[in-house]
C-alpha positions in Angstrom: 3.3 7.2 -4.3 1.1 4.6 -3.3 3.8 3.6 -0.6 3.8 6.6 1.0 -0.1 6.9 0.9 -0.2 3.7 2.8 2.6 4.5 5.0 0.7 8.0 6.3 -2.6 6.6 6.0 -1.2 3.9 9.0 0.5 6.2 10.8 -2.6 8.4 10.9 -4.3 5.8 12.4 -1.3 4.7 14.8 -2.0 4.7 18.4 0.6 6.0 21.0 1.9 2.6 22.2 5.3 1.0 20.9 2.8 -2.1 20.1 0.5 -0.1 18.3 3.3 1.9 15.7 4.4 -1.9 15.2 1.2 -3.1 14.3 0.7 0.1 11.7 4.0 -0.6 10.3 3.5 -3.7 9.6 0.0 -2.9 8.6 1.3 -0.3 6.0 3.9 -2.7 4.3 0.9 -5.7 3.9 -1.3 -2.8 2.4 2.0 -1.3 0.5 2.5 -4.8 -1.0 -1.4 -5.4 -1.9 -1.8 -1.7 -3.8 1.5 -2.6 -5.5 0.4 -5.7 -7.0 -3.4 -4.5 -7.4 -1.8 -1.4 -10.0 0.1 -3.8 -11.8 -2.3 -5.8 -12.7 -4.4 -3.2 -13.7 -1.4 -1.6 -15.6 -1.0 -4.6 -17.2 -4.2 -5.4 -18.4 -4.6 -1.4 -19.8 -1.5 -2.3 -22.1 -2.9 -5.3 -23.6 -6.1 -3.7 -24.2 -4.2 -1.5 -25.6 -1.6 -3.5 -27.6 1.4 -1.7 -26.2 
């Protein structure tokens, strides 16, 4: 989900050159790799609060 999210959200804001759907790509895997790590941090620090 939050792959696809980033991956829309970047090609939303794509431009119309070859050099701007590159630059969104790789845009949308940096972001993609950075809400990826951000949730499981958070997930992990839920579960020990939690004690699971």
């Amino acid at each position: 989900m939050l792959v696809a999210f980033s991956g829309c959200l970047r090609g939303l804001q794509s431009g119309a050159s070859a050099s701007a759907v590159g630059d969104a790509a790789t845009s949308a895997v940096v972001t993609s790799i950075v809400l990826i790590i951000t949730a499981c941090g958070i997930f992990a620090v839920t579960f020990y609060i939690l004690g699971i």
